[in-house]
C-alpha positions as CSV (number, residue, x, y, z in Angstrom):
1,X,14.7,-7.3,-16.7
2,X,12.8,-9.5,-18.7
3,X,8.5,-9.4,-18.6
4,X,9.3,-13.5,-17.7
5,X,12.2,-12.1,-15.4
6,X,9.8,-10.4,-13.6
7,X,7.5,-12.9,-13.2
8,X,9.4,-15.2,-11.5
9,X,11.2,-13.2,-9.7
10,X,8.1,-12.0,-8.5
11,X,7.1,-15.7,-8.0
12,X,10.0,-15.9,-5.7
13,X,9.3,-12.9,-3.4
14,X,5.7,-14.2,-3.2
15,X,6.5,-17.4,-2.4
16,X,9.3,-16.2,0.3
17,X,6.5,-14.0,1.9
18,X,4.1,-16.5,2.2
19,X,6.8,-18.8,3.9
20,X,7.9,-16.5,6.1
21,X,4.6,-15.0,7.2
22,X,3.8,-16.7,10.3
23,X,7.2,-15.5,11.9
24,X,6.3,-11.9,10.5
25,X,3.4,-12.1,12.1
26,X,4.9,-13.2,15.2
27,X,8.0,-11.5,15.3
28,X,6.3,-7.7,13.8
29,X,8.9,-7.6,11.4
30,X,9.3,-8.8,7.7
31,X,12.6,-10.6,7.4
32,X,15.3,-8.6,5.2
33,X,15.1,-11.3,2.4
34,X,11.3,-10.7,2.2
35,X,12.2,-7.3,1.5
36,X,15.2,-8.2,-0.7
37,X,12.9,-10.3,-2.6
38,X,10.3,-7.6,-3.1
39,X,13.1,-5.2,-4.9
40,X,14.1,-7.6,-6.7
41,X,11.0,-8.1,-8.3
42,X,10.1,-4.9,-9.3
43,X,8.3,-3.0,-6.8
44,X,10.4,-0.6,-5.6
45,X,10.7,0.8,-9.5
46,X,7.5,0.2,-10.2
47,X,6.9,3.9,-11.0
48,X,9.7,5.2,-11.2
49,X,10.8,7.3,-14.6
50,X,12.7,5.4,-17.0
51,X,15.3,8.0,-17.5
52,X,16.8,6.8,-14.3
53,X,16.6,3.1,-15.0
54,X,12.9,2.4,-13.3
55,X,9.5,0.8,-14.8
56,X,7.4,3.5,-15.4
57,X,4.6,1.0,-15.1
58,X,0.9,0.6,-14.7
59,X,-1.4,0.9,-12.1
60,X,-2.9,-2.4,-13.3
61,X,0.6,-4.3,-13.1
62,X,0.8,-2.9,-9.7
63,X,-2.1,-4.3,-8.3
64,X,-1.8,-7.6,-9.5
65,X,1.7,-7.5,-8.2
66,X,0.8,-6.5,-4.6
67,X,-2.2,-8.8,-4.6
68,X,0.0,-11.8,-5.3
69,X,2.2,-11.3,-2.5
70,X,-0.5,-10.4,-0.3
71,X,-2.1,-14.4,-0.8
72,X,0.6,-15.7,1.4
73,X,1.6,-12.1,3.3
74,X,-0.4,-8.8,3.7
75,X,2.1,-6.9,5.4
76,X,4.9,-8.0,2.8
77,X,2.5,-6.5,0.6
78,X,1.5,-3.9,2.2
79,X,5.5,-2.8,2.6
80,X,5.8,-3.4,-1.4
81,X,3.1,-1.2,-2.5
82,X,4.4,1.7,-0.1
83,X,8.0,0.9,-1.6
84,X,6.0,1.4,-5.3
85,X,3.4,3.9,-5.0
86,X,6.1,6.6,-3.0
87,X,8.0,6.2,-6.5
88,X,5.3,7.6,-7.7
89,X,4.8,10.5,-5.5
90,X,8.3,11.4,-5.6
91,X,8.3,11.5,-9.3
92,X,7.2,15.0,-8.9
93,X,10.1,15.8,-7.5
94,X,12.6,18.2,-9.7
95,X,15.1,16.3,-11.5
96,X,18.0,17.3,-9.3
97,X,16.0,15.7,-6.4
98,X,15.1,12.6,-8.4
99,X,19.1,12.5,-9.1
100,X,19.7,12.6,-5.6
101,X,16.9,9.4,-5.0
102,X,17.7,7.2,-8.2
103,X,20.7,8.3,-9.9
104,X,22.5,5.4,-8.3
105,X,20.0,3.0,-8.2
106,X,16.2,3.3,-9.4
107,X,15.7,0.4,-6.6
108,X,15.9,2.5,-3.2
109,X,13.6,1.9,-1.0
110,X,11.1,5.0,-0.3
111,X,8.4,5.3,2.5
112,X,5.7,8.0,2.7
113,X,4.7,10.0,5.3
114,X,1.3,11.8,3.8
115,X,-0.2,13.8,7.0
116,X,1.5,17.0,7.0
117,X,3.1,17.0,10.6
118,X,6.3,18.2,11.8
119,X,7.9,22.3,11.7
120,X,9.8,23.3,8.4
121,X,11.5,27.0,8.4
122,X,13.2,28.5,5.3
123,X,16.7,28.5,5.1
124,X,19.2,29.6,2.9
125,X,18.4,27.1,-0.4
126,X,16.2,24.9,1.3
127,X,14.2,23.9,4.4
128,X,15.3,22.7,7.9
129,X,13.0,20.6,9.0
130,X,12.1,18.3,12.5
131,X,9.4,16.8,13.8
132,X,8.0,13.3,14.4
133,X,5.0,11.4,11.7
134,X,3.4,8.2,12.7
135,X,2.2,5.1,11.0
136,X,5.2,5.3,8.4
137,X,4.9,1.6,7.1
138,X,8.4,0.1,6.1
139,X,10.3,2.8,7.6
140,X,12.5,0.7,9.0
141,X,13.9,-0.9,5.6
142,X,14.2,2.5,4.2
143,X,17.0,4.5,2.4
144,X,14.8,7.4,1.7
145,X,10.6,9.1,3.1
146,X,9.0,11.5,1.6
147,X,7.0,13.1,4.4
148,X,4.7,15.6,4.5
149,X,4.9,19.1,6.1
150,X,4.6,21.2,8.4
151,X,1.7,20.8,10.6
152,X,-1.1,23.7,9.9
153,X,-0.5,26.6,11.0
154,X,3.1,26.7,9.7
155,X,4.6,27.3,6.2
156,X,2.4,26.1,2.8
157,X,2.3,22.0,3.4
158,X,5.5,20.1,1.0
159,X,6.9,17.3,0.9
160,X,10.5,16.7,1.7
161,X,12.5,13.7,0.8
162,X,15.0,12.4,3.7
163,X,17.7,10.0,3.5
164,X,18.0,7.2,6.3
165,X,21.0,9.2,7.7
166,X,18.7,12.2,8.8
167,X,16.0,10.4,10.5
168,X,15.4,7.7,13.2
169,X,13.0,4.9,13.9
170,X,11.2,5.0,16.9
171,X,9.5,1.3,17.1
172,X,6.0,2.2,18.0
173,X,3.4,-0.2,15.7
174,X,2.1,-2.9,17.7
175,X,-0.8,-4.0,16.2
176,X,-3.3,-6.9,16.3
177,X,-3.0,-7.2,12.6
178,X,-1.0,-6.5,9.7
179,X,1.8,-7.1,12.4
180,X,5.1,-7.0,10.3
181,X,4.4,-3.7,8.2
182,X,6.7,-1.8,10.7
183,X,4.3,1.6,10.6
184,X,6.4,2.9,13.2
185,X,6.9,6.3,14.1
186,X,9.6,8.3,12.1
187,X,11.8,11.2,14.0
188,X,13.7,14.1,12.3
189,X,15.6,15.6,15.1
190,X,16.5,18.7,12.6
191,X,17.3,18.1,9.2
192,X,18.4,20.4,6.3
193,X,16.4,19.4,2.9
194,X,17.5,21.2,-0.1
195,X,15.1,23.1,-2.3
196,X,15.4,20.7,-4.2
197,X,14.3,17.6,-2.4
198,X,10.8,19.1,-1.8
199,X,7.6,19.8,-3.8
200,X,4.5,21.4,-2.9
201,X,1.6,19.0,-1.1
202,X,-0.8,20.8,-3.3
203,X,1.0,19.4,-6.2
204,X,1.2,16.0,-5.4
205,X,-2.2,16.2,-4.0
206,X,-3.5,17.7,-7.1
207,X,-1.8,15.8,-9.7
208,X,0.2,18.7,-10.9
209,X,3.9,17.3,-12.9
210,X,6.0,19.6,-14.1
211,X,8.5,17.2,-14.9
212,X,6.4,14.3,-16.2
213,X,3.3,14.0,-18.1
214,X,2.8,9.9,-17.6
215,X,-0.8,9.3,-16.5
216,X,0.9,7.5,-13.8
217,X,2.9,10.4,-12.4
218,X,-0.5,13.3,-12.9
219,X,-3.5,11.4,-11.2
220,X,-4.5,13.5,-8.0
221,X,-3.7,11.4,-5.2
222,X,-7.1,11.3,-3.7
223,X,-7.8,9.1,-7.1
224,X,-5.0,6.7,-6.6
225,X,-4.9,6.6,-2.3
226,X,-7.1,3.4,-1.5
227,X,-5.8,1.6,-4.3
228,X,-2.2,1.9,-2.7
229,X,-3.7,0.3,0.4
230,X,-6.4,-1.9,-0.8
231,X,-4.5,-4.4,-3.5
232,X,-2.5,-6.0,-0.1
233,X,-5.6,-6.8,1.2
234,X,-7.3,-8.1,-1.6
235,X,-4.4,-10.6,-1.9
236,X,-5.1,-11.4,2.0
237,X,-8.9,-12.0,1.2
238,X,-7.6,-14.6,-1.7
239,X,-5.3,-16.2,1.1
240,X,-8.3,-16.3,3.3
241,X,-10.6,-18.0,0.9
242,X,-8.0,-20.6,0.2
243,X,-7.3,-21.3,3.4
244,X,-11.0,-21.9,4.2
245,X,-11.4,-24.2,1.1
246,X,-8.4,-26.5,1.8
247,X,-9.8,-26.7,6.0
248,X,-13.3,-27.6,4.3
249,X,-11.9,-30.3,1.6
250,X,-10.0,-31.6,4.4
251,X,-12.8,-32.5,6.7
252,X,-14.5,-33.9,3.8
253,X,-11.2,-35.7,2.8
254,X,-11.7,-37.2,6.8
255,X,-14.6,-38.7,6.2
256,X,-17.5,-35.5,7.6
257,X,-20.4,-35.3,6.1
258,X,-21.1,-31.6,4.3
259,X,-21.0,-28.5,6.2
260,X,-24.1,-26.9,4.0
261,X,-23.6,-23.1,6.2
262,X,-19.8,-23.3,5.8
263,X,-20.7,-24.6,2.0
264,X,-22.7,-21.3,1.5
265,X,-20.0,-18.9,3.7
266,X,-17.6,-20.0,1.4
267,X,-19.1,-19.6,-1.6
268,X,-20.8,-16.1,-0.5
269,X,-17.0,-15.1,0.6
270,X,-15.6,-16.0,-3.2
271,X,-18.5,-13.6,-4.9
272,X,-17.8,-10.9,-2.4
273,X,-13.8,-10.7,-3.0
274,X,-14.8,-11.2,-6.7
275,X,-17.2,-8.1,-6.3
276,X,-14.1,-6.0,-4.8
277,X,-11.9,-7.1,-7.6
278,X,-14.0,-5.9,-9.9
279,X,-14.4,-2.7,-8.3
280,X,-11.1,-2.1,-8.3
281,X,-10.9,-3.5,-11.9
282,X,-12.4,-0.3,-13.1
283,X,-10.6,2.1,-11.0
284,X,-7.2,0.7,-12.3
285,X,-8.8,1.0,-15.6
286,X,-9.6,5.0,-15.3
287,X,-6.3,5.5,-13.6
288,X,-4.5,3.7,-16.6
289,X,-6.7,5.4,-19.1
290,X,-5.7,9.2,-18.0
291,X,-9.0,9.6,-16.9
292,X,-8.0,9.3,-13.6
293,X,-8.2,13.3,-12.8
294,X,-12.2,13.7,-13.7
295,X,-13.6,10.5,-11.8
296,X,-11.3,10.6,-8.3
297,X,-14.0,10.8,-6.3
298,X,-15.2,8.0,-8.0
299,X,-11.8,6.0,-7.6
300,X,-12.2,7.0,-3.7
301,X,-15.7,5.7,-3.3
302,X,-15.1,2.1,-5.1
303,X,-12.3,1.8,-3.0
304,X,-13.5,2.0,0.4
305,X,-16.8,0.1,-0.7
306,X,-14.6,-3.1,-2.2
307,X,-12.7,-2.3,1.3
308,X,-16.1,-3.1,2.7
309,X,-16.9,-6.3,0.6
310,X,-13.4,-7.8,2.2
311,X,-14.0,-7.0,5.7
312,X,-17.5,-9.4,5.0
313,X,-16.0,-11.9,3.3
314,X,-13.1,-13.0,5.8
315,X,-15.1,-12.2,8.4
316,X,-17.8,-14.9,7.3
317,X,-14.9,-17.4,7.0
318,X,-14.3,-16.8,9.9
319,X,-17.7,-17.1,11.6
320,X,-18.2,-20.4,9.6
321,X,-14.6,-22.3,10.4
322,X,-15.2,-23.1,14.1
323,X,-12.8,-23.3,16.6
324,X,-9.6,-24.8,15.0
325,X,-9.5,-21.1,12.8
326,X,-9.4,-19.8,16.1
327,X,-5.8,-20.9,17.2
328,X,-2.6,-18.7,17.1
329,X,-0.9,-20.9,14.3
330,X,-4.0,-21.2,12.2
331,X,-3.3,-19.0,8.8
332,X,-7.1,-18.1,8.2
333,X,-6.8,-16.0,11.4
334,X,-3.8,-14.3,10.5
335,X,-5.3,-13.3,7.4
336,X,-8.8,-12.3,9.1
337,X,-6.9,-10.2,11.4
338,X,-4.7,-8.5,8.7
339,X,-7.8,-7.3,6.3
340,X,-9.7,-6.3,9.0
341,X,-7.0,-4.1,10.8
342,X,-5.6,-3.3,7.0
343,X,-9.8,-1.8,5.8
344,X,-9.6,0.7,9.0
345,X,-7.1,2.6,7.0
346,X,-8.4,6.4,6.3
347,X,-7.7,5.9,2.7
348,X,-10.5,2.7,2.6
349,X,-13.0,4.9,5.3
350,X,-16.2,4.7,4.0
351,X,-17.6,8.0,5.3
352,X,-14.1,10.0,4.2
353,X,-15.3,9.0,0.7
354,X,-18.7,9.9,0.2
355,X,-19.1,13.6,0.6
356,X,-16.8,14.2,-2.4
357,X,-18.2,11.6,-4.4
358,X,-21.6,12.6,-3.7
359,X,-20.5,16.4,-4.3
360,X,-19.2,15.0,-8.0
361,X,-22.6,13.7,-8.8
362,X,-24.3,17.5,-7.5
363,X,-21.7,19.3,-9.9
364,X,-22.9,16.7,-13.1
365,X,-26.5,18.0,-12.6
């Protein structure tokens, strides 16, 4: 696929997504030709090694990718970066395991599980593992998770890759916003995972790849966690502000007179989201430097502070719209609803961030 192959293609699935939003939204489910739409631009091989046909791509590319769909859909988004940024934590997977996920296809849809739940046992060449792990986002479109366990107490935390055929979906996300990413709860009744398929947590954690040495595939997760999260909702900030602009140039289009405190919301909104982007400009820019490793903490505390700078800005839209933002149909709500439920997540947590990052300045002195 061509770089302009891409781009339209990823044209297509944002414009799909945005289309079908509002029945996402009311329905709590993406339709299957959102999600068709979203492999077929890209995402799902976003990060995926090139030996077995995927992108190998950047972080950068990523964002803007997941951003674009998020202007007319967050939870499309949301789904797409899960479908990318597991690529990427499976890619430390041993080569026979990454046979198993992509040697057919370097397009299969992959979920994550990251909390370390569930009981594992060693077995002869392998693990059997069961168990249940919440808040899997796109679990229900997938072909393959990579979930994290056992719960402590158990054996050393790994992560285990499971095909569709070994789990079920138990529907359980019904949320006031970002409605249609499907975070329901995933169910291994008992499963047998070969050695293979699994990888210590500490690895993927830490950034350790004994198989790849791609910046993308040896950044410690804590480094790379609220990008995967935050670059939906960036995208839903953008949809948002647009949505406020055309509601204000249609009143004025009708003939009212200037709305001078929705003026200054507005306009206060647009530097704030322009603040978080370029927040997150520089922690794409470490992660696709390689410098990824020495300044996570860093990464981690941007993050959740541009998370911060969103939640404001759509929630002065909001304050300044008046009553017509208000209804059911209206997309400014959606949107609203979907970056503030979206900026709760423990990767964008403020207070999660700070001790390490304030712990990296201590050690520089």
């Amino acid at each position: 696929m061509t770089m302009a192959d891409t781009r339209a293609a990823l044209g297509t699935a944002a414009g799909l997504a945005a289309g079908r939003a509002a029945e996402a939204d009311r329905t709590g489910r993406l339709a299957p030709e959102v999600v068709e739409a979203l492999a077929a631009a890209g995402l799902p091989r976003h990060f995926v090694p090139e030996r077995w046909g995927g992108a190998a791509a950047t972080f950068r590319e990523a964002t803007d990718a997941v951003a674009r769909v998020g202007e007319g859909c967050a939870s499309a988004a949301w789904c797409g970066a899960m479908f990318a940024y597991t690529g990427r934590f499976a890619a430390h997977l041993p080569d026979e395991g990454q046979r198993d996920l992509w040697g057919e296809s370097p397009d299969a849809l992959l979920v994550p599980g990251l909390v370390p739940a569930g009981e594992a046992e060693r077995a002869d060449g392998g693990f059997v593992l069961r168990g249940r792990w919440r808040y899997v986002s796109g679990v229900e479109f997938a072909d393959w998770a990579l979930i994290a366990g056992p719960a402590p107490g158990g054996l050393e935390p790994r992560f285990f890759a499971v095909p569709r055929a070994d789990f079920e979906v138990e529907e359980t996300w019904d949320a006031v916003g970002m409605r249609a990413t499907g975070s329901h709860t995933l169910v291994v009744r008992e499963a047998f995972v070969p050695e293979h398929r699994s990888v210590p947590f500490k690895e993927v954690m830490g950034g350790i790849n004994h198989v790849s040495a791609l910046p993308q595939h040896t950044v410690p997760l804590p480094a790379v966690g609220g990008l995967t999260c935050i670059s939906a909702l960036l995208g839903a900030a953008r949809g948002a502000l647009s949505s406020a602009v055309a509601a204000a140039a249609a009143k004025r289009a009708g003939g009212a007179p200037p709305d001078a405190a929705a003026d200054l919301a507005i306009a206060t909104a647009a530097a704030e989201i322009d603040a978080a982007w370029l927040l997150l400009d520089r922690v794409v820019s470490v992660l696709d430097s390689g410098e990824g490793r020495a300044r996570a903490f860093q990464n981690a505390n941007h993050a959740s502070y541009a998370a911060g700078r969103l939640v404001d800005a759509v929630n002065a839209l909001m304050r300044s719209a008046g009553t017509a933002a208000q209804d059911r149909g209206s997309d400014l709500q959606r949107f609203w609803r979907d970056v503030t439920v979206g900026c709760s997540h423990a990767a964008l947590r403020p207070e999660r961030a700070a001790p390490g990052f304030v712990q990296s300045l201590a050690d520089r002195t």
